[in-house]
C-alpha positions as CSV (number, residue, x, y, z in Angstrom):
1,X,153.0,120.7,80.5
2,X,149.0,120.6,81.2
3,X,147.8,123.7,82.4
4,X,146.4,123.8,86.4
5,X,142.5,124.9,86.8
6,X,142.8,128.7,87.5
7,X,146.0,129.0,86.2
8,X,145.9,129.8,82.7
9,X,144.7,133.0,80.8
10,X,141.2,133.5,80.8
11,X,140.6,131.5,83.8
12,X,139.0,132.0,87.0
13,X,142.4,131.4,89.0
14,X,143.0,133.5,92.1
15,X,145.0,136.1,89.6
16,X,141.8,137.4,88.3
17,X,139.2,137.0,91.1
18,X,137.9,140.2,92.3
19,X,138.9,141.9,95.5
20,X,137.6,140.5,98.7
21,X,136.0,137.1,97.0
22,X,137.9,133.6,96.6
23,X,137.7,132.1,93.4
24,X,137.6,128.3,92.3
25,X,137.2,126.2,88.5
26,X,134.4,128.6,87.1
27,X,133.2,130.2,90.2
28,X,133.3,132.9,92.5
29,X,132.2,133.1,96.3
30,X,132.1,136.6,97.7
31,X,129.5,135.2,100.5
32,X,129.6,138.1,103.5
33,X,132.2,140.7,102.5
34,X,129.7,143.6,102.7
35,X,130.0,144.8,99.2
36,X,128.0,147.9,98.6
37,X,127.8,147.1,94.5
38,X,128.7,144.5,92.6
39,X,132.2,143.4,92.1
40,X,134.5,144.3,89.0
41,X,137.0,142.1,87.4
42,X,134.9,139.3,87.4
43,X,136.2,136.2,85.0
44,X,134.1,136.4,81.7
45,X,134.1,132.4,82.0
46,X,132.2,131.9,85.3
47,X,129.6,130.1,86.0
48,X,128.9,130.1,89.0
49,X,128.5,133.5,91.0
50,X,127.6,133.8,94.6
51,X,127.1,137.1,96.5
52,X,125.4,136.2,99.5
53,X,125.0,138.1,102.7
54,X,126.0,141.5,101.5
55,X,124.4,145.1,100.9
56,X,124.3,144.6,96.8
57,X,121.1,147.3,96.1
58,X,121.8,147.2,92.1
59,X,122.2,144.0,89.5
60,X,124.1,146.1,86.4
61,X,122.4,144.2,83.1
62,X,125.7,145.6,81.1
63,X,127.9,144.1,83.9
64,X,126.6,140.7,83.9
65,X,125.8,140.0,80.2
66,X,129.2,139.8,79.7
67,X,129.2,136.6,81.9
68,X,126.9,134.9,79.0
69,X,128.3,131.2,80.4
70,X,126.2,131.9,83.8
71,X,124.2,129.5,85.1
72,X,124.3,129.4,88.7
73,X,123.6,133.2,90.8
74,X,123.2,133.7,94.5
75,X,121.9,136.9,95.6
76,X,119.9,136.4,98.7
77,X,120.2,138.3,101.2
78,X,120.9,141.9,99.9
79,X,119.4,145.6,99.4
80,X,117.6,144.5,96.0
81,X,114.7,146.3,94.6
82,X,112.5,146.9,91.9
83,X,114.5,147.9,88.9
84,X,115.4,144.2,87.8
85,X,113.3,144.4,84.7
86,X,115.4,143.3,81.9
87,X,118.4,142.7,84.4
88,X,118.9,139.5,83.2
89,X,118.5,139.9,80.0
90,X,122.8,138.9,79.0
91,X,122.4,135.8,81.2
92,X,120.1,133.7,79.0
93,X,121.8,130.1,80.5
94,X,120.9,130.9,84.2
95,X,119.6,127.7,85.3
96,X,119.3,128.6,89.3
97,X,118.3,132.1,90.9
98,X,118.6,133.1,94.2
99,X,117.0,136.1,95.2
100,X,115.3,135.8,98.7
101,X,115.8,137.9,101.7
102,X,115.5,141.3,99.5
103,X,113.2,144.1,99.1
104,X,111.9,143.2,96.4
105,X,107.9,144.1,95.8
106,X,106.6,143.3,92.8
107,X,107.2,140.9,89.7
108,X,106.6,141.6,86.7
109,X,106.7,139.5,83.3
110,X,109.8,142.2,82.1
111,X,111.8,140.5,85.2
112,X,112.8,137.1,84.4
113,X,111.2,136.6,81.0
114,X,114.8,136.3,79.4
115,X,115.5,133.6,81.7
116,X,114.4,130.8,79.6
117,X,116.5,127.8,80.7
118,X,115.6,128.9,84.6
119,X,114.4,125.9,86.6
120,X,115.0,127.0,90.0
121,X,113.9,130.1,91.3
122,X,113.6,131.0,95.1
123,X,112.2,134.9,95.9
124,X,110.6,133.9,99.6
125,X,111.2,136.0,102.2
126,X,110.7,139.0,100.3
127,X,108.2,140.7,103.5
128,X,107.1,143.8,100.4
129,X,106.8,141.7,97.9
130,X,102.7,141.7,97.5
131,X,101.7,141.3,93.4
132,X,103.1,139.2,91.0
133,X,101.6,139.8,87.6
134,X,99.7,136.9,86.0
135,X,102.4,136.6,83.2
136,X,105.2,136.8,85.3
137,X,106.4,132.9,85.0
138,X,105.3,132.9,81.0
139,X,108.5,132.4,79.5
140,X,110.1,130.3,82.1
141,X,108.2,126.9,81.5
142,X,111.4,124.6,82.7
143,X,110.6,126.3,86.4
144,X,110.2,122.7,88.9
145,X,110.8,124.6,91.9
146,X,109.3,128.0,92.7
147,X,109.5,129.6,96.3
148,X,107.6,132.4,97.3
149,X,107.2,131.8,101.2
150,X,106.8,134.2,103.8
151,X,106.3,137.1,101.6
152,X,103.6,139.9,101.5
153,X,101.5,137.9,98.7
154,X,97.7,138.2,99.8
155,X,96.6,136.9,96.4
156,X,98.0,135.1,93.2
157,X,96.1,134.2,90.0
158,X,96.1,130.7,89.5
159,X,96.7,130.5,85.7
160,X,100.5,132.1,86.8
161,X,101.3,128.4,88.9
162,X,99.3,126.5,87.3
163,X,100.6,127.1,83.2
164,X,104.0,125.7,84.1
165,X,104.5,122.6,82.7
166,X,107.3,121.4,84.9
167,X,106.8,123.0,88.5
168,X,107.6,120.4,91.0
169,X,107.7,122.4,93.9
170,X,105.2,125.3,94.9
171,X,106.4,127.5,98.1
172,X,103.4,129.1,99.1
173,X,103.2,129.1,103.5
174,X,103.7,131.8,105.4
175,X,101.8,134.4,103.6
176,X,99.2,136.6,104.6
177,X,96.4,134.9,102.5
178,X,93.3,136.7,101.6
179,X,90.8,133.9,101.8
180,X,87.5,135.1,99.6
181,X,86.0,134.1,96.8
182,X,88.2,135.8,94.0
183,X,90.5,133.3,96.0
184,X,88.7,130.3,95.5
185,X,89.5,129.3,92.3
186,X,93.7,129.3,93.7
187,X,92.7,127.0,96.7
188,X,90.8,124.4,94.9
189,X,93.7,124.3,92.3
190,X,95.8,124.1,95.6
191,X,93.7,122.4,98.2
192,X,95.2,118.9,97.8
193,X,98.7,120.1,98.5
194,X,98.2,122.8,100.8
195,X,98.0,121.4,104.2
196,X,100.9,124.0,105.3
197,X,99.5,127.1,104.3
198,X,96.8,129.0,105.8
199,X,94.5,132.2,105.8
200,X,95.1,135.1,107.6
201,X,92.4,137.4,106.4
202,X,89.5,137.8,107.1
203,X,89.1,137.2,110.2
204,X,86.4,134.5,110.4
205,X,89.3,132.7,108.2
206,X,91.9,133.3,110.5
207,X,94.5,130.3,110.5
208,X,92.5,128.0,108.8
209,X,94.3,125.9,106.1
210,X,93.1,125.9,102.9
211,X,91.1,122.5,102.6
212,X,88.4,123.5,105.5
213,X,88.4,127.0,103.9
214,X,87.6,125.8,100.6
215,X,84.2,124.0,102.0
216,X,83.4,127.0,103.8
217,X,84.1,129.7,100.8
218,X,82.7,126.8,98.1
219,X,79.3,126.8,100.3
220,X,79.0,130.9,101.0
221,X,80.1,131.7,97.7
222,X,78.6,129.2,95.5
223,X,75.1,129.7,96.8
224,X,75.4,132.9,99.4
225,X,73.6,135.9,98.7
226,X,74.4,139.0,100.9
227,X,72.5,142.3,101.9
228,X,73.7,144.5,99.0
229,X,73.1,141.5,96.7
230,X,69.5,141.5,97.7
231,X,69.5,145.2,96.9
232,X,70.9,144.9,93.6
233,X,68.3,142.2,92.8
234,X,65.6,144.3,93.9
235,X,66.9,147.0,92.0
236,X,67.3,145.4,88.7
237,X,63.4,144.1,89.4
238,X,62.1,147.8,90.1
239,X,64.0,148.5,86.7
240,X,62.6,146.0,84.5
241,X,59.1,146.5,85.8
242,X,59.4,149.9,85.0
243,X,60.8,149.7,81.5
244,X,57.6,147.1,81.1
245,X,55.3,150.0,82.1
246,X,56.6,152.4,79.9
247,X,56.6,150.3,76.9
248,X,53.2,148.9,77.4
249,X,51.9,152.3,77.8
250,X,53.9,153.5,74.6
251,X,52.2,150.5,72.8
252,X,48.4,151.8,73.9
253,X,49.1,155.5,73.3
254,X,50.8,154.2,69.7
255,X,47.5,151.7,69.1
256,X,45.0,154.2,69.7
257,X,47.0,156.9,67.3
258,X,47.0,154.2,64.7
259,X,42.9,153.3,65.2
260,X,41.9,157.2,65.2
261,X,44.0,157.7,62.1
262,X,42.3,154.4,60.3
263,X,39.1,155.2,60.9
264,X,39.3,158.9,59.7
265,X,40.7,157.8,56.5
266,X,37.9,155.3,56.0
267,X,35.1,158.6,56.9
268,X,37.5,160.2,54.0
269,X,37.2,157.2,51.7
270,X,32.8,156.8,51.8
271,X,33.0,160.7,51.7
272,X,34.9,161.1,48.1
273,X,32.8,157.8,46.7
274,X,29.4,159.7,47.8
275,X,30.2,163.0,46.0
276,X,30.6,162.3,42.4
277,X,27.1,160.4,42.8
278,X,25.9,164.1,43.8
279,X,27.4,166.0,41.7
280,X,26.1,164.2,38.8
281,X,22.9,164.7,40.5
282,X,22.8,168.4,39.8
283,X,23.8,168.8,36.8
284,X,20.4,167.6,35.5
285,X,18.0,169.6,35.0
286,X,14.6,169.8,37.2
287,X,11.8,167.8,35.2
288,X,14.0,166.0,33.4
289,X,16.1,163.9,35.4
290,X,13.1,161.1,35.7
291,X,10.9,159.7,33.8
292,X,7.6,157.5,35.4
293,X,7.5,154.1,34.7
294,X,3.7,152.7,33.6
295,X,4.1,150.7,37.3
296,X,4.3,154.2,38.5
297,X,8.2,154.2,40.0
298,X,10.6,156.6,39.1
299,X,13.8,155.5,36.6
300,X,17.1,156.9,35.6
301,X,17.1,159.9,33.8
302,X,16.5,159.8,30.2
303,X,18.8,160.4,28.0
304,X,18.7,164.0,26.4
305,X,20.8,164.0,23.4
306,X,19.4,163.0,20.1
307,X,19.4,160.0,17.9
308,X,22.1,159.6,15.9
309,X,22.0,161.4,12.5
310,X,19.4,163.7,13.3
311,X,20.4,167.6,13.7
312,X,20.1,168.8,17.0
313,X,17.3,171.6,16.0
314,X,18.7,175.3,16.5
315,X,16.7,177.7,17.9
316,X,13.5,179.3,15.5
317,X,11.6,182.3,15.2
318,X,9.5,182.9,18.0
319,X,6.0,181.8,17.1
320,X,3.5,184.2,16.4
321,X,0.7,185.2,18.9
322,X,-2.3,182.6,19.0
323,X,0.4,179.5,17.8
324,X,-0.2,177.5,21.0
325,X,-4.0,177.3,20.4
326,X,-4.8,173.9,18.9
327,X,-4.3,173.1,15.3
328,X,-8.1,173.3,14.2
329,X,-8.5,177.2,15.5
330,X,-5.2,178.4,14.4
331,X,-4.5,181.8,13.6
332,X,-3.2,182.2,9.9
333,X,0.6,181.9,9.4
334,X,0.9,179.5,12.2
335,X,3.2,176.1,11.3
């Protein structure tokens, strides 16, 4: 005989649903039974999970890995926080999420990055949740429909929406919108589906939707200056100028360095090539160093040393007294 859904071993028949929840073919409803954690005894075969409406405040990774044929978990409405990083990490075939009306405040890419197969994900109504890191979707690029309405979001970075392949739907109203320029680049990416959703800071932007806010940012951020932009300009200008002056003066004090140390080495140079011209100068000796030509100049000095092959005479015997007279009236004995 055939065995009836829920009643066979291993089944998710009423024998083995957990206290307080009804169970049907592969699922379990424990919708408003004001659990305080989450129920034990849970068939390993189910896949669908619903625990809606209670005061759940912790997801156990450990408990609900070993539900690995998961795919369909609703969680809204509960106490959850901020410690579901790597919650889901044994539940790789979830396909839809449910985790709005929590207290959740920030997500991270640790907190669904396992969650590859996910395509619907609904975290709205979350009134703390206010960042959601620009990596936070990376791994879950089957995502079509992503809700994040009436949350505490002031800003989100437009490469973390606009990198999924797949998104079909984009919940985004209801949230207190910072519209400035870091926000610009988001609304253009959203402007022509954003009719719904509207600033809230600051206060010139005040429940404006995001097309007219977009002309308005576009035109006073594009081409805007404001007062402490001005001052920055006019500081950067005093800076350069400055920097200008300094350098040109460096130049002139390094120019007139390099000129007084040019022209003392030239003085140096005409002083060493006019002293070897004097000092051969006095080493001849007075009477000697010129002869007269017959035009009656002066010429270079004669030269002193004696022909080749003639003896340089040696010193004599000093003549005898009466020598120098001439030779006619010479004493005797004179040569």
């Amino acid at each position: 005989r055939p065995l009836r859904a829920g009643s066979g071993p291993g089944s998710s028949g009423s024998a083995h649903c957990p206290s307080g929840c009804s169970c049907g073919y592969l699922e379990v409803n424990c919708t408003g039974r004001q659990l305080q954690e989450f129920p034990a005894a849970i068939p390993l075969d189910t896949r669908q999970l619903i625990l809606a409406a209670n005061n759940v405040s912790y997801l156990p990774a450990v408990e609900l890995s070993f539900l690995a044929d998961l795919v369909y978990l609703d969680c809204q409405k509960n106490l959850l926080g901020d410690d579901l990083d790597f919650t889901f990490i044994g539940v790789a075939k979830l396909v839809y999420l449910d985790l709005s009306f929590n207290n959740l405040t920030q997500v991270t890419f640790g907190t669904f990055s396992q969650l590859l197969s996910l395509v619907v994900l609904k975290i709205s109504d979350n009134p703390n949740l206010v960042a959601i890191e620009k990596d936070a979707f990376a791994n879950n690029t089957w995502l079509r429909h992503l809700d994040v309405s009436r949350t505490g979001l002031t800003f989100l970075d437009t490469s973390t929406v606009r990198d999924l392949p797949n998104l079909r739907f984009l919940g985004l109203s209801d949230n207190p919108w910072h519209c400035n320029c870091s926000f610009l680049d988001f609304i253009t990416w959203m402007a022509d589906n954003a009719d719904n959703i509207t600033c809230y800071t600051p206060k010139a932007f005040r429940a404006w939707k995001l097309p007219a806010a977009k002309v308005q940012l576009r035109s006073s951020c594009l081409t805007q200056l404001h007062k402490q932009d001005y001052i920055f300009l006019c500081f950067v200008g005093f800076c350069i100028f400055f920097a200008g002056t300094v350098v040109a003066w460096l130049a002139g004090v390094c120019a007139v360095i390099y000129q007084v140390h040019t022209s003392k080495g030239e003085e140096d140079e005409e002083e060493e090539d006019a002293h070897p011209k004097s000092s051969l100068q006095n080493q001849i000796p007075p009477g000697l160093g010129r002869s007269r030509s017959p035009l009656g100049g002066s010429t270079e000095p004669a030269a002193l040393a004696p022909p080749r092959g003639v003896a340089k005479p040696g010193p004599g015997p000093a003549p005898a007294p009466g020598c120098f007279a001439p030779r006619l009236s010479r004493a005797p004995g004179c040569g």
